[in-house]
Biotite code that builds the C-alpha atoms (Angstrom):
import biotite.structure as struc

atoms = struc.array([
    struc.Atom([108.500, 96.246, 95.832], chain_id="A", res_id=1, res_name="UNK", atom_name="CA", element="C"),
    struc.Atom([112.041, 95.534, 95.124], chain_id="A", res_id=2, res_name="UNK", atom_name="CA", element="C"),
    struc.Atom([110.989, 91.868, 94.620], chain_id="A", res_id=3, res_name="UNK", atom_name="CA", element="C"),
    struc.Atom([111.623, 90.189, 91.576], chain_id="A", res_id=4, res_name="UNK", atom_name="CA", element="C"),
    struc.Atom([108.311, 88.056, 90.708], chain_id="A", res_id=5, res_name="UNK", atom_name="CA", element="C"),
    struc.Atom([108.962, 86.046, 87.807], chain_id="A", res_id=6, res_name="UNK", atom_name="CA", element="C"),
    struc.Atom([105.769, 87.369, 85.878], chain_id="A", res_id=7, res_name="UNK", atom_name="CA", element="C"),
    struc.Atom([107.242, 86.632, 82.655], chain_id="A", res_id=8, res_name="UNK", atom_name="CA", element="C"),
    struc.Atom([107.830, 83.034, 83.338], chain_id="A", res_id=9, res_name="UNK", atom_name="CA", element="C"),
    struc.Atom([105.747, 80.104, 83.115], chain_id="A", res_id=10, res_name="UNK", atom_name="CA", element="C"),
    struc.Atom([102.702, 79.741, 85.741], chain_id="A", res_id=11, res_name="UNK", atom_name="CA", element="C"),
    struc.Atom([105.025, 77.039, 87.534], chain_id="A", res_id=12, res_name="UNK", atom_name="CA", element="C"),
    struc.Atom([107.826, 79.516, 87.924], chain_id="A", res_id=13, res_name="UNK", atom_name="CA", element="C"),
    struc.Atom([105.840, 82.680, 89.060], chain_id="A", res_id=14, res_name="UNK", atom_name="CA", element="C"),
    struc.Atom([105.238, 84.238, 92.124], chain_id="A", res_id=15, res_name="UNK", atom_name="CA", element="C"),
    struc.Atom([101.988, 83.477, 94.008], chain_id="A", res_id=16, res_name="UNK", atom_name="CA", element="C"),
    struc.Atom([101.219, 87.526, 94.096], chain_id="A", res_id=17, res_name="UNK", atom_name="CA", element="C"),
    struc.Atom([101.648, 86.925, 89.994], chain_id="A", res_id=18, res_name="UNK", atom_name="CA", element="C"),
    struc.Atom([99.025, 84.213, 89.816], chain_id="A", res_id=19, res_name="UNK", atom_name="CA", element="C"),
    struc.Atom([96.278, 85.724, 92.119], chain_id="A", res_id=20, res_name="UNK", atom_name="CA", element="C"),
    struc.Atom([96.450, 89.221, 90.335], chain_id="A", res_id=21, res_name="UNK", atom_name="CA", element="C"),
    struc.Atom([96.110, 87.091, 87.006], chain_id="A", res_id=22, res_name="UNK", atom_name="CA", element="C"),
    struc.Atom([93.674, 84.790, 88.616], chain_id="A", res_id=23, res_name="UNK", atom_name="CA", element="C"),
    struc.Atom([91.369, 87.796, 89.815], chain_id="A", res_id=24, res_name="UNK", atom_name="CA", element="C"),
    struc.Atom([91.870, 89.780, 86.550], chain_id="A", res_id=25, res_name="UNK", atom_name="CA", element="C"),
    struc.Atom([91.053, 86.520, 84.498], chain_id="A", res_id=26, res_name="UNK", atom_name="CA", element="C"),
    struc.Atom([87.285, 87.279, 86.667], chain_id="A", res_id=27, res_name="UNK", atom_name="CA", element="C"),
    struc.Atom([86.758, 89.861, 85.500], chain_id="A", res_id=28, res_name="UNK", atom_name="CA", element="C"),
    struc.Atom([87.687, 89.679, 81.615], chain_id="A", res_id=29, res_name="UNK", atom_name="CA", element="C"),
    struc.Atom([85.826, 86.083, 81.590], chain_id="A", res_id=30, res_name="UNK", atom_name="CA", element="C"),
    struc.Atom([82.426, 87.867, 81.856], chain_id="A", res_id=31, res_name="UNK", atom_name="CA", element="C"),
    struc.Atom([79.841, 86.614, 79.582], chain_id="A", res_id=32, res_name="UNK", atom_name="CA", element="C"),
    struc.Atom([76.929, 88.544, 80.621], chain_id="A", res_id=33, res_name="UNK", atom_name="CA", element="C"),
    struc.Atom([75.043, 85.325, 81.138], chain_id="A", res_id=34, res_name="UNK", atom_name="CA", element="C"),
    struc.Atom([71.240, 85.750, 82.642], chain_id="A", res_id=35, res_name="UNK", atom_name="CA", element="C"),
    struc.Atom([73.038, 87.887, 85.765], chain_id="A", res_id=36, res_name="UNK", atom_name="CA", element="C"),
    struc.Atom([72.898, 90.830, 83.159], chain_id="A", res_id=37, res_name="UNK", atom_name="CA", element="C"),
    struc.Atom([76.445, 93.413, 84.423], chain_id="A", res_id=38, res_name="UNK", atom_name="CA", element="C"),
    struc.Atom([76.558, 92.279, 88.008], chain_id="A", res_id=39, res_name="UNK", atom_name="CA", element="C"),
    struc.Atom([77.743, 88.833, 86.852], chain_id="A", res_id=40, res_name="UNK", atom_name="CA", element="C"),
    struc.Atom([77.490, 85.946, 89.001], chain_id="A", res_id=41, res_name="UNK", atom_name="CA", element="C"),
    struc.Atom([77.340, 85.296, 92.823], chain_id="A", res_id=42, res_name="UNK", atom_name="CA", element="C"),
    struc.Atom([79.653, 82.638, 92.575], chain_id="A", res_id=43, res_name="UNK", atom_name="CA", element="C"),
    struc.Atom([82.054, 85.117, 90.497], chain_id="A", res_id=44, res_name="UNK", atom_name="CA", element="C"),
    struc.Atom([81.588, 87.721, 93.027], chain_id="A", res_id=45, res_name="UNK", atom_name="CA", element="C"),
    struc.Atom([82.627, 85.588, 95.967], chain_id="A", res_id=46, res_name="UNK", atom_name="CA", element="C"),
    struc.Atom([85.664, 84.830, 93.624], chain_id="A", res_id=47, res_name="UNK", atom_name="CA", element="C"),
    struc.Atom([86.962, 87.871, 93.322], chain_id="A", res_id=48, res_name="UNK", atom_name="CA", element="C"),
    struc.Atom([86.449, 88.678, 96.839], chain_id="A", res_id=49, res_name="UNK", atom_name="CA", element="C"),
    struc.Atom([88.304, 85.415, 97.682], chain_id="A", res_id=50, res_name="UNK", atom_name="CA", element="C"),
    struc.Atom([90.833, 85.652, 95.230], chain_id="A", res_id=51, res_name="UNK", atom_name="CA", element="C"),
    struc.Atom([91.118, 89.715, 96.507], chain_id="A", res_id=52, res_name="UNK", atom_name="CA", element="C"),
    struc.Atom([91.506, 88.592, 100.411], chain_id="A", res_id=53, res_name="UNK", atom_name="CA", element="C"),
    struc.Atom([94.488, 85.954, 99.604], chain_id="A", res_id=54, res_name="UNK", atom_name="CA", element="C"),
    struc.Atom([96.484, 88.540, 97.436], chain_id="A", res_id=55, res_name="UNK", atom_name="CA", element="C"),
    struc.Atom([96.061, 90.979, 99.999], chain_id="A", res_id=56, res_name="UNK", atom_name="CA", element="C"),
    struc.Atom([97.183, 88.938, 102.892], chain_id="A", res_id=57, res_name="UNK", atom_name="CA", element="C"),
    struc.Atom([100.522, 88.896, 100.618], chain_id="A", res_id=58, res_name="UNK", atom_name="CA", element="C"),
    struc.Atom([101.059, 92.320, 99.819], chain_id="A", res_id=59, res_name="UNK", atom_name="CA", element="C"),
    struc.Atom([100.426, 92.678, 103.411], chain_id="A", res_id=60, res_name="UNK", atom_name="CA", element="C"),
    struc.Atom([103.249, 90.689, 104.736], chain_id="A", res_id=61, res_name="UNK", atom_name="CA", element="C"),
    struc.Atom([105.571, 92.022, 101.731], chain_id="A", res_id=62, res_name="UNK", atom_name="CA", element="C"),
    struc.Atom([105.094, 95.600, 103.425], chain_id="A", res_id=63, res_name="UNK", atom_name="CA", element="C"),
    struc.Atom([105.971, 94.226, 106.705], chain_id="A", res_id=64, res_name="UNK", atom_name="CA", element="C"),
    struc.Atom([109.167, 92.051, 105.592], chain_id="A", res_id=65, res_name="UNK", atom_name="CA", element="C"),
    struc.Atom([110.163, 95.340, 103.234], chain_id="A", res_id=66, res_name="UNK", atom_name="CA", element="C"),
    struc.Atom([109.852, 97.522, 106.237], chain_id="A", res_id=67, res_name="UNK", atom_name="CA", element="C"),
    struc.Atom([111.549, 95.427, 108.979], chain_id="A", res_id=68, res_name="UNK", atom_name="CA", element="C"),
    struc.Atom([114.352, 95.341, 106.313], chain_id="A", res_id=69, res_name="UNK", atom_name="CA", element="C"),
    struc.Atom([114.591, 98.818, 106.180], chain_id="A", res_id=70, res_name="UNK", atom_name="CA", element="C"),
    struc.Atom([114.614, 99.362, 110.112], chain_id="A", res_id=71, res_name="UNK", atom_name="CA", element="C"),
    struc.Atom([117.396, 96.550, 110.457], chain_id="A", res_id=72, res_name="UNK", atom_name="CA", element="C"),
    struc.Atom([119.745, 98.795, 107.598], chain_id="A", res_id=73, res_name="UNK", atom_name="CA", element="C"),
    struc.Atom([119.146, 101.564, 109.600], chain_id="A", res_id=74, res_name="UNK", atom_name="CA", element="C"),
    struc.Atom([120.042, 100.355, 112.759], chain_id="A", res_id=75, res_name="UNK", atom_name="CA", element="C"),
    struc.Atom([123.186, 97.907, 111.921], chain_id="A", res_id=76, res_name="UNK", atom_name="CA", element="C"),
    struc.Atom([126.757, 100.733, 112.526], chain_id="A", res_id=77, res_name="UNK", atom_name="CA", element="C"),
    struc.Atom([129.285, 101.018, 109.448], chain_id="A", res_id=78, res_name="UNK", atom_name="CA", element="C"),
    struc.Atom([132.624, 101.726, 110.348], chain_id="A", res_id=79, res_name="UNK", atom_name="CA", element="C"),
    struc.Atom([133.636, 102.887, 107.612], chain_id="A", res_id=80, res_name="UNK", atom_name="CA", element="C"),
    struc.Atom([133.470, 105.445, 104.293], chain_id="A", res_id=81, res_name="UNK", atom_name="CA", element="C"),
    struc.Atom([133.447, 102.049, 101.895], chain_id="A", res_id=82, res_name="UNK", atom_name="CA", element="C"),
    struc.Atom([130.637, 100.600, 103.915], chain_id="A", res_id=83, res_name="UNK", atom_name="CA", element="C"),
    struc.Atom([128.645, 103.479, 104.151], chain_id="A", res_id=84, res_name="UNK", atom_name="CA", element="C"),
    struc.Atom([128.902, 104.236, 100.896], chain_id="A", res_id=85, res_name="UNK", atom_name="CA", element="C"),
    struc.Atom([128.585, 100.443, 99.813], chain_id="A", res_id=86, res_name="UNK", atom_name="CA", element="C"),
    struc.Atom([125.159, 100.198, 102.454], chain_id="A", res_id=87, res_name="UNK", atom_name="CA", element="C"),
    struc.Atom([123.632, 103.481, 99.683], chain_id="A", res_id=88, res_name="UNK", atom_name="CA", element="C"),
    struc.Atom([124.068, 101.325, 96.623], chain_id="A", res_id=89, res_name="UNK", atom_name="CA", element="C"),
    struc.Atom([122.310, 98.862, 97.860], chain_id="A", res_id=90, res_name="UNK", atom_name="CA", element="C"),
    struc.Atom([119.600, 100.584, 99.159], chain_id="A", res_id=91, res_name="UNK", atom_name="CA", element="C"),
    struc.Atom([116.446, 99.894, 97.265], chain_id="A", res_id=92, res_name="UNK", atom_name="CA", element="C"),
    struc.Atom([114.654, 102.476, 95.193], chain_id="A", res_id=93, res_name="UNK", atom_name="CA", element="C"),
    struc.Atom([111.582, 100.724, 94.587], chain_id="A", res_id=94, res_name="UNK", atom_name="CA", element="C"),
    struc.Atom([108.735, 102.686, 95.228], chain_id="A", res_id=95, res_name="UNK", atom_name="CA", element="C"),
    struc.Atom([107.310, 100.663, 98.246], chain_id="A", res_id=96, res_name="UNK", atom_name="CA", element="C"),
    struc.Atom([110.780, 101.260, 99.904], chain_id="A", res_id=97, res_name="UNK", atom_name="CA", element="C"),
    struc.Atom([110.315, 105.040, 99.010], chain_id="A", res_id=98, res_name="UNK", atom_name="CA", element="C"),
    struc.Atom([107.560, 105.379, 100.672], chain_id="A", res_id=99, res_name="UNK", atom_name="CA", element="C"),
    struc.Atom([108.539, 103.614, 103.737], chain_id="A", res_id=100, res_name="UNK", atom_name="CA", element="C"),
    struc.Atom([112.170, 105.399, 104.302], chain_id="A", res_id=101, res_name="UNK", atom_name="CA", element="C"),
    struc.Atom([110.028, 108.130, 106.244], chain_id="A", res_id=102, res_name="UNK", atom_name="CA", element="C"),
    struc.Atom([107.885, 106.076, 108.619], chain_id="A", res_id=103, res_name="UNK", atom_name="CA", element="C"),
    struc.Atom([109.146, 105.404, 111.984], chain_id="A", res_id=104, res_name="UNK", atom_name="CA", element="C"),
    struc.Atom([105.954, 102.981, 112.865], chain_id="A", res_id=105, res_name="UNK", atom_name="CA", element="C"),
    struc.Atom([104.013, 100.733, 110.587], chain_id="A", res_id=106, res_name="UNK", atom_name="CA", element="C"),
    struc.Atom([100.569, 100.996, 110.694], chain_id="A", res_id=107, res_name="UNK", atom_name="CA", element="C"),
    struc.Atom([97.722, 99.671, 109.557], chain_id="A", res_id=108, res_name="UNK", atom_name="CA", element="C"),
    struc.Atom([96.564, 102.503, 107.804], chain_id="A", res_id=109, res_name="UNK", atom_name="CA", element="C"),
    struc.Atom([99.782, 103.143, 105.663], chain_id="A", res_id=110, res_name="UNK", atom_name="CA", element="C"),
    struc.Atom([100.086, 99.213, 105.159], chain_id="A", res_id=111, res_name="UNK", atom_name="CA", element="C"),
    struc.Atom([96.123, 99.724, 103.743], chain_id="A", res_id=112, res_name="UNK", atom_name="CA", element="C"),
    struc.Atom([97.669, 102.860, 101.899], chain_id="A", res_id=113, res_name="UNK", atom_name="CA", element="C"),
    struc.Atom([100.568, 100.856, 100.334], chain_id="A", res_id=114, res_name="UNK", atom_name="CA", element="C"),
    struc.Atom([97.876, 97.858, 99.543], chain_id="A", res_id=115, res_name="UNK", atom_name="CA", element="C"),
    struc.Atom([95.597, 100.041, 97.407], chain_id="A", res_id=116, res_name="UNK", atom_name="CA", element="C"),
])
């Protein structure tokens, strides 16, 4: 994602998208079995589904940002060799902006891609 998210830092210090993923995981290795038998819980599954929506909303609007980035690179002139050349090493080679360098239009069904 070419965003550094703190994961290895204390809860205070980490990024939201850290503490949802670890929040929803913690769901699903908390199950007891409990009188719900494999299912679990309603309240667990609304949860999850809760916890699922909010991280989502996230990566959502990371894709976006990443992407507008992208297009605004592309579009702003060099003038020259050192700039050029100076524009390539910073170009991100995270995977997210790999897989956006060919789209010329976001949609919803790449940004649902790029979610999963």
């Amino acid at each position: 994602m070419g965003l550094d998210l703190d994961a290895q830092h204390g809860t205070a210090r980490q990024s939201e998208i850290i503490r949802l993923f670890r929040a929803l995981d913690g769901t699903y290795r908390d199950y007891s079995g409990g009188s719900w038998g494999f299912w679990g819980s309603p309240f667990t599954a609304w949860q999850q589904r809760n916890l699922a929506a909010r991280l989502n909303v996230l990566l959502r609007e990371r894709i976006v940002h990443c992407f507008s980035e992208q297009k605004k690179e592309l579009q702003s002139p060099t003038t020259t060799f050192v700039e050029d050349h100076e524009k390539k090493k910073k170009k991100s080679r995270s995977v997210l902006a790999l897989s956006l360098q060919d789209i010329d239009t976001l949609t919803l069904v790449f940004i649902d891609s790029a979610c999963d």
